[in-house]
Backbone as JSON, one array per atom type, in Angstrom:
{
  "sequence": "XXXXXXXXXXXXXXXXXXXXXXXXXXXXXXXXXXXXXXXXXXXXXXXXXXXXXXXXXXXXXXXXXXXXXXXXXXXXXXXXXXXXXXXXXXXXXXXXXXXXXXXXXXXXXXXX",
  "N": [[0.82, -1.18, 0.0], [1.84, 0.9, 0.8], [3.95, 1.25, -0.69], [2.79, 1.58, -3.68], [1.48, 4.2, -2.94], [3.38, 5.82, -2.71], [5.04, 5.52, -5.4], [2.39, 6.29, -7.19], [2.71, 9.08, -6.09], [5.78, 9.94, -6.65], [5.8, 9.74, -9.38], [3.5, 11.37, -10.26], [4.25, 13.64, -9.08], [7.09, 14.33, -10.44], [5.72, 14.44, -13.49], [6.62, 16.07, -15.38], [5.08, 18.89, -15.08], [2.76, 18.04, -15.56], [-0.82, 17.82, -15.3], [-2.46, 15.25, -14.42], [-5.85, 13.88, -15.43], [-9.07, 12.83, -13.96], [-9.88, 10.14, -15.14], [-7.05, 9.46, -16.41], [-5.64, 9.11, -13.49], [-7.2, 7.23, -12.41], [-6.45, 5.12, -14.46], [-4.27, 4.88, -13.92], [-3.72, 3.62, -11.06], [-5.11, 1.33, -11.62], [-3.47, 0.05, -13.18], [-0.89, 0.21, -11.89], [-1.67, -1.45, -9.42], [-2.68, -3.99, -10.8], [0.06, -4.48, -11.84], [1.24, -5.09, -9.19], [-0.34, -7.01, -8.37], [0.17, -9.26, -10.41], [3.35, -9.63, -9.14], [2.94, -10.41, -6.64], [1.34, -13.05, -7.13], [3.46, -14.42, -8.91], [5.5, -14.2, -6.89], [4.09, -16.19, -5.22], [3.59, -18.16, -6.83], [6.04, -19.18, -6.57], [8.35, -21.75, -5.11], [9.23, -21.68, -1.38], [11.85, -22.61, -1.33], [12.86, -22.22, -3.61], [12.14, -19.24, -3.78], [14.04, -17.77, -1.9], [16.49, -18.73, -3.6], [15.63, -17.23, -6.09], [15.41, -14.29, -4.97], [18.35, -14.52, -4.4], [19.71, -14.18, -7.23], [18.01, -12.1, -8.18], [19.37, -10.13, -6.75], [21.58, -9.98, -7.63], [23.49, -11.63, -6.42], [25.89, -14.32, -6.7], [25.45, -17.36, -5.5], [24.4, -20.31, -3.45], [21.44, -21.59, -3.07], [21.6, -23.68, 0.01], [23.64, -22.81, 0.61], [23.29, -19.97, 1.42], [21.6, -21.2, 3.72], [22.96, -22.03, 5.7], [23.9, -19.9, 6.86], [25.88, -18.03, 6.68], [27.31, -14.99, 6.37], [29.17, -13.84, 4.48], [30.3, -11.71, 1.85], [29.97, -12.46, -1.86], [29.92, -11.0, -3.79], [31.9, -9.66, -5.87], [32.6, -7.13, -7.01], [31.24, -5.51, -4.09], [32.99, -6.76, -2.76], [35.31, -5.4, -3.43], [35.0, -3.01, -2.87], [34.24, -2.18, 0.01], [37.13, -2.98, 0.6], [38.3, -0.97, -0.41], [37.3, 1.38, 0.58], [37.72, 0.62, 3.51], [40.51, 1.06, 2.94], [40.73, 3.83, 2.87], [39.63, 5.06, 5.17], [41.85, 4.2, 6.9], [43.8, 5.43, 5.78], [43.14, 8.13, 6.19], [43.13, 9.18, 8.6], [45.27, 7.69, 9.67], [46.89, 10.19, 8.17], [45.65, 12.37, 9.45], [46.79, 12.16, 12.19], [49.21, 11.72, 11.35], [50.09, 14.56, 10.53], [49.18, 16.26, 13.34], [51.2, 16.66, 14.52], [52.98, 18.55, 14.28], [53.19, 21.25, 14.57], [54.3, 24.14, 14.35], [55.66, 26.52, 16.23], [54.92, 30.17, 16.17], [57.66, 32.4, 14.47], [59.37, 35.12, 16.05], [59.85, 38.38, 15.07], [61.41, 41.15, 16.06]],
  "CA": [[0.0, 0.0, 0.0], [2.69, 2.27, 0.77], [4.61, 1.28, -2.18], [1.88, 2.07, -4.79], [1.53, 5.36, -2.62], [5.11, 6.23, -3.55], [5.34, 5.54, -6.58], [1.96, 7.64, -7.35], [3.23, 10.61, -5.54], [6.94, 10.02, -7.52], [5.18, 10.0, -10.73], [2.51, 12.47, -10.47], [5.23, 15.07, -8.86], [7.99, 14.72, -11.58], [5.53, 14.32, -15.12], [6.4, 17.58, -16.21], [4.14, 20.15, -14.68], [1.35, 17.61, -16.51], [-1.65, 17.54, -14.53], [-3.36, 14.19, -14.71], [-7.27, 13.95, -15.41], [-9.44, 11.67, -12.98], [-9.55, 8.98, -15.9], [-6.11, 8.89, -16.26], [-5.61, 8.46, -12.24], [-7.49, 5.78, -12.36], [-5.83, 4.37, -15.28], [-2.55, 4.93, -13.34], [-4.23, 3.19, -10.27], [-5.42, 0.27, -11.96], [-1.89, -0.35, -13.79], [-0.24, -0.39, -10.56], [-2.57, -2.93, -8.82], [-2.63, -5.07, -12.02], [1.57, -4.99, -11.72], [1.76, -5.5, -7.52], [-0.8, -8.3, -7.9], [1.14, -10.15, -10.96], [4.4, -9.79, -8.21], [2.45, -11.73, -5.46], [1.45, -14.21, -8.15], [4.7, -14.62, -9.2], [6.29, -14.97, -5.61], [3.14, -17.34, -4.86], [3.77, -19.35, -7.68], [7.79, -20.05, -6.45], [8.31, -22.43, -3.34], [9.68, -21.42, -0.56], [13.06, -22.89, -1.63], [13.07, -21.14, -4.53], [11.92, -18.0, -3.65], [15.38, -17.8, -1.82], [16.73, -18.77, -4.55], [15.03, -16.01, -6.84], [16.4, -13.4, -4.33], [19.7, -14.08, -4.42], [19.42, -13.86, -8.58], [17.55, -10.97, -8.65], [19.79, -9.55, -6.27], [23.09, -10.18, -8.62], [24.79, -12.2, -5.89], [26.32, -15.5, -6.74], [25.36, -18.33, -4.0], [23.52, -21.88, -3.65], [20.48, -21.41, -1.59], [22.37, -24.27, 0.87], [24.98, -21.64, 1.13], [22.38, -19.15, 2.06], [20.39, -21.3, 4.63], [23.78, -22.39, 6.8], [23.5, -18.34, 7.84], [27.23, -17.53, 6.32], [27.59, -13.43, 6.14], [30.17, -13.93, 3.72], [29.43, -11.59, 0.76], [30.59, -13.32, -2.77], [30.01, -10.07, -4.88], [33.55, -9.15, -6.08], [32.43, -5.49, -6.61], [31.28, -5.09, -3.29], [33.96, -6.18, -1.95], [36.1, -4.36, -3.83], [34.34, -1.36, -2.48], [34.55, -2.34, 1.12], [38.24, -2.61, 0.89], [38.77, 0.63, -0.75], [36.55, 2.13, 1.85], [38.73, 0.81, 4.61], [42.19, 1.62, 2.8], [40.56, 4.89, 2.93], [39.28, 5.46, 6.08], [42.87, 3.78, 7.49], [44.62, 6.48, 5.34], [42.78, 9.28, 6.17], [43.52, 8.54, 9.74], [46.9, 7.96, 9.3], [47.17, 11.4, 7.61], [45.47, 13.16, 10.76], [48.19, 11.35, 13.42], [50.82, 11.89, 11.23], [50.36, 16.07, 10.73], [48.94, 16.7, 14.69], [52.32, 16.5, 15.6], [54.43, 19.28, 13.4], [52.76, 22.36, 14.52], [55.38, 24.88, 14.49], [55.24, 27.9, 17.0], [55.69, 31.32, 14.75], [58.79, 33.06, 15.16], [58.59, 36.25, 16.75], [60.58, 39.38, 14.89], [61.68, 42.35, 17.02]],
  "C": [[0.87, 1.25, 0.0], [3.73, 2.16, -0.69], [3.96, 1.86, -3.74], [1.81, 3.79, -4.05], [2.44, 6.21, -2.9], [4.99, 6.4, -4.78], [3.96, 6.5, -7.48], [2.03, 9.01, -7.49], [4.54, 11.05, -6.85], [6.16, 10.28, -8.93], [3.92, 11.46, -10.98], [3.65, 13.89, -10.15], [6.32, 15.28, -10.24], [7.51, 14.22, -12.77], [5.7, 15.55, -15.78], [5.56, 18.41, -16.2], [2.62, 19.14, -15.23], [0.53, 17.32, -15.01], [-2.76, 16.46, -15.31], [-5.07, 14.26, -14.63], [-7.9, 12.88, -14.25], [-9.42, 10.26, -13.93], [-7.88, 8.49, -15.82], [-5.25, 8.67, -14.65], [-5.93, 6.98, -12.0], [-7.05, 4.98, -13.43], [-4.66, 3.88, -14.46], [-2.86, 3.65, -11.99], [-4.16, 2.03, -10.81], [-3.91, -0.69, -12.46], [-1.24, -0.83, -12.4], [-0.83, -1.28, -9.59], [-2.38, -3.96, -9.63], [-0.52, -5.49, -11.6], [2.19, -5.64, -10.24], [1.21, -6.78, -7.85], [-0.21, -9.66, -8.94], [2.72, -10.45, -10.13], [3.77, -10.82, -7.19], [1.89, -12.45, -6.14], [2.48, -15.19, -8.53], [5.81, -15.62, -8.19], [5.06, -16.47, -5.06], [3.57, -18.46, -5.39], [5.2, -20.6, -7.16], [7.64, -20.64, -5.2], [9.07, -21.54, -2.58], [11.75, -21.19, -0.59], [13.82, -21.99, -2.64], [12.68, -19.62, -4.78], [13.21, -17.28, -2.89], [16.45, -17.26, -2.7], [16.93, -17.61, -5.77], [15.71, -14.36, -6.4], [17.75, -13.02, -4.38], [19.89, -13.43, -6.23], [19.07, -12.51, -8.71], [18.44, -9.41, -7.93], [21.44, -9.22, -7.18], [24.03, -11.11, -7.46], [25.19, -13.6, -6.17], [26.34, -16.65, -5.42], [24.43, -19.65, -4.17], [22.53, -21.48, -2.17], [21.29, -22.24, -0.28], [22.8, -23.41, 1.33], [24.32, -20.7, 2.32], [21.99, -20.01, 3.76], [21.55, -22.15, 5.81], [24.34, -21.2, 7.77], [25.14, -17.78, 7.51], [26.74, -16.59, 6.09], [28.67, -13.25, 5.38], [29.8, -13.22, 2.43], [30.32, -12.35, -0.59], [30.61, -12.5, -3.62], [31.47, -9.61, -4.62], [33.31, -7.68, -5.85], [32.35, -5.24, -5.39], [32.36, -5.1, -2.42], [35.43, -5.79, -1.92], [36.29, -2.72, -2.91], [34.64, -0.98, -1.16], [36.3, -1.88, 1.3], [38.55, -1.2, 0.78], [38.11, 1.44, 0.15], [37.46, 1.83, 3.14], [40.16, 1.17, 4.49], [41.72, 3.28, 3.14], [40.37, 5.69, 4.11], [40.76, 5.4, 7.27], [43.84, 5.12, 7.13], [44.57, 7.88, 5.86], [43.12, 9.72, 7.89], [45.26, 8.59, 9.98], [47.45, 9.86, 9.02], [46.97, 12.35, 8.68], [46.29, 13.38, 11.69], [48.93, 11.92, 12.89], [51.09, 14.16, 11.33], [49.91, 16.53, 12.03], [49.95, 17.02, 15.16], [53.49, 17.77, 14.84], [53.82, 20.74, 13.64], [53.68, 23.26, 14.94], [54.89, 26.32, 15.67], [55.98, 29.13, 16.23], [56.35, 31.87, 15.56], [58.41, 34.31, 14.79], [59.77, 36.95, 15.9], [60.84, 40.89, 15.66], [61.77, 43.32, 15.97]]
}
């Protein structure tokens, strides 16, 4: 319910100043009911096992439901954890960089 509410709002706010008629509301309405209730169809249709399954897929991650259902937090996306690292070389660096200049603060010399 809140998802169709969203996506209403998102669409009606950025069509280009177009102000929708009450027909085409309810066109818009109907579309988006017709598309939520083919999704819970969809997930209905898949077992349990494979709805899992479906998740990880749709998610892009590479895994065997098994994998999944022994509760490993291990992610298997290369990108991400590409990303991760470079996020902690970064955060290690930046860090580093703080420590290392705290310590060189010169006191200004005084001229008479």
């Amino acid at each position: 319910m809140a998802t169709r509410s969203a996506i209403r709002f998102v669409s009606r706010r950025f069509s280009n100043g177009k102000v929708l008629s009450e027909e085409e509301k309810a066109a818009e309405n109907v579309f988006i009911k017709k598309r939520e209730q083919e999704k819970l169809e969809k997930i209905a249709r898949q077992g349990p096992g494979e709805q899992a399954a479906g998740s990880t897929k749709a998610s892009g991650g590479v895994g065997t439901p098994s994998a999944e259902s022994t509760g490993s937090k291990v992610s298997e996306d290369k990108d991400r954890n590409y990303a991760v690292v470079a996020g902690v070389v970064a955060v290690v660096g930046a860090i580093g960089w703080y420590m290392k200049s705290g310590g060189k603060k010169q006191q200004p010399e005084v001229q008479e």
